[in-house]
N, C-alpha and C positions, 0 to 999 in steps of 0.2 A: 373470489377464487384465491387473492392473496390473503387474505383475511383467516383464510382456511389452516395455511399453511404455515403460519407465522407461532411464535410463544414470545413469552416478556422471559430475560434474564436481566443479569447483573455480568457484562463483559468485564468488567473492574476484577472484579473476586473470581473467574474462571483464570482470566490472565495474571494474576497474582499468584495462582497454585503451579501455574504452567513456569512463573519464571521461578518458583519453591524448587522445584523440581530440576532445574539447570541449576540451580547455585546463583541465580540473577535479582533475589528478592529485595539486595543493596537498592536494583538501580530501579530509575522511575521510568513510571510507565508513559508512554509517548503514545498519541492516537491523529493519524492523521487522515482526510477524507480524500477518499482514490476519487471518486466520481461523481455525480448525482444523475441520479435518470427520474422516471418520473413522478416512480412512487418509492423509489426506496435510491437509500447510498451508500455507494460502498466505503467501508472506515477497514484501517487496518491500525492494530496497536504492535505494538514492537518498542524494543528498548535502544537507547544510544549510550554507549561508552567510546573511552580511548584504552582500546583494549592493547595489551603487554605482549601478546603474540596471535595471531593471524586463525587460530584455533574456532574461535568463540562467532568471526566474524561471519555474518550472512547475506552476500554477494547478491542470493535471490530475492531481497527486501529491497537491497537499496537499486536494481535493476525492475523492480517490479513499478516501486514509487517515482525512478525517475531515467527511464529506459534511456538508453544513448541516443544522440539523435532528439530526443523532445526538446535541448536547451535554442534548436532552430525554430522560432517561434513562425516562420512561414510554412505556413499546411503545405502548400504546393510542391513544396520540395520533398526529395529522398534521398535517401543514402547507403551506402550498401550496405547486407546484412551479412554477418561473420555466419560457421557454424560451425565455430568451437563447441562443443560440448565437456562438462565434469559431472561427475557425479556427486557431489559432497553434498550443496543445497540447493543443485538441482539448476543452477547457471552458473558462467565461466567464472575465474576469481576477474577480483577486483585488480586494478592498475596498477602498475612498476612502482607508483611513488610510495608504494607502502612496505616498508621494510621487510624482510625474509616473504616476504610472498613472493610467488608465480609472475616471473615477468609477463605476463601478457595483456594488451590495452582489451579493454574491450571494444567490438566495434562497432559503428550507429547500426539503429536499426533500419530496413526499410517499415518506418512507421505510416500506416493509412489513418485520416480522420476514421473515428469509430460513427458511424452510422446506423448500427441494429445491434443492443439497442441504445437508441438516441438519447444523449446524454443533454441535460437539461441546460439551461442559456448559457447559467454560469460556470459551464464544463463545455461550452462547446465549442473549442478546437482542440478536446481530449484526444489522443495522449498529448498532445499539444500544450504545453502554456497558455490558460486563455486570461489574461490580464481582467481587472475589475473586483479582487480583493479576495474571491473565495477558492483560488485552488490555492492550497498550500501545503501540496505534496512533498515538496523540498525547500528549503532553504540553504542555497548555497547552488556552487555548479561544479560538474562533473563527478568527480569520486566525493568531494567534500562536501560534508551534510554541515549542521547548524553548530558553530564553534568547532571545524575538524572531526566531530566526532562520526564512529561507523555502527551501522545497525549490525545488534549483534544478538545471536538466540534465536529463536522461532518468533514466529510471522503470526498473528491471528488475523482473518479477515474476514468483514460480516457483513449481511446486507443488512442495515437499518431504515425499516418502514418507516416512511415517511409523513407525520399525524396531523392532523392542525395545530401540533405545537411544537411540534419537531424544529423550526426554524426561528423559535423566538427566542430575543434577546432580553436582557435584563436595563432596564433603563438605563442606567449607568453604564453601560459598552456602546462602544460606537465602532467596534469591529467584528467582524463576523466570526462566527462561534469558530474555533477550533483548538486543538489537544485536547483534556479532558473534557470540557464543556460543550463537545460532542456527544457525551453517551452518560451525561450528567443531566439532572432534569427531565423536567414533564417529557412526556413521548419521546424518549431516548432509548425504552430498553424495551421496545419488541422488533424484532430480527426475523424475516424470512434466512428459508434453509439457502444456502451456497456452497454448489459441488463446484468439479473440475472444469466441466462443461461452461460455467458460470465465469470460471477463471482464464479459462482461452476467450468468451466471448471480449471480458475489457481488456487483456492482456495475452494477446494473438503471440504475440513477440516470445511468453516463455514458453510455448507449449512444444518447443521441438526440445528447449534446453532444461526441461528439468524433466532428469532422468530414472526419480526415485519418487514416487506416489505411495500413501498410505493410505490405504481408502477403509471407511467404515460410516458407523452415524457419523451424523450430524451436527450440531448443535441446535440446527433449525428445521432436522430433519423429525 
């Protein structure tokens, strides 16, 4: 049935036209993996700079990658959930500490363990932090991503089937695949389709706060 629904692209070269098109084609492409389940995972590519005004920045990337409230690594707990809404990218702005922006924090989520569907061992205390080398949705804590820098531009996000070589390494690594040596190599580049519906399922948290949908094909439709 997945099998059915799936095609091979090249996410590199689709997302290289998309950042043509914003004026982004300077910066480098970033890919980092949202989840795994248990035949396919979710990757989302997106760019980082240290951007000169508040303009460029995409609040609903770096809340999708690294919700308020996940940097609690006890599942058991909650925390209250804001319900600011904006319309720009579709969640509130980012924190005070960033110049000429919107003073407002954002605030944790009440995050639940995701349970359907069930994210595979080494995702499972998704949204959560699960310790053991393969989530590496962020780097860094709170508003601050990898060396200061903020996600800026459009979002791509794709489910990548999962093949019998989807998870190999090259001898020479002793780290687990991630940025582009996620969607580089053997069984990297066939993709099931990923609607909205798909997007509330692993990220419950943005579907009240993004206020602007574009809907059409697919990529994997």
């Amino acid at each position: 049935m997945l099998e059915g629904s799936t095609r091979n692209f090249n996410p590199l070269a689709i997302f290289d036209q998309m950042k043509l098109e914003n004026n982004l084609i300077h910066l480098e492409t970033r890919v980092r993996l949202v989840v795994e389940l248990a035949d396919v995972r979710i990757i989302a590519l997106g760019t980082l700079n240290r951007p000169r005004s508040t303009l460029t920045i995409n609040p609903n990337a770096h809340v999708f990658l690294h919700p308020p409230g996940a940097e609690n690594f006890d599942v058991s707990s909650t925390c209250a959930q804001g319900d600011h809404k904006i319309a720009d990218h579709g969640v509130y702005p980012l924190g005070p500490d960033l110049p000429d922006y919107p003073g407002e924090s954002p605030a944790a989520f009440d995050l639940t363990k995701m349970t359907h569907p069930l994210p595979a061992r080494s995702h499972r205390n998704y949204p959560w932090y699960t310790p053991g080398g393969e989530d590496k949705r962020w780097l860094g804590s709170g508003e601050i991503e990898e060396d200061g820098l903020k996600w800026v531009g459009g979002m791509m996000i794709l489910a990548q089937v999962i093949g019998p070589r989807t998870r190999e390494v090259s001898e020479d690594r002793f780290i687990p695949l991630q940025d582009l040596d996620l969607v580089q190599g053997p069984n990297r580049h066939q993709f099931a389709s990923f609607v909205w519906s798909d997007l509330w399922a692993i990220a419950p948290w943005l579907e009240e706060r993004i206020t602007r949908k574009i809907d059409g094909p697919g990529l994997g439709n």
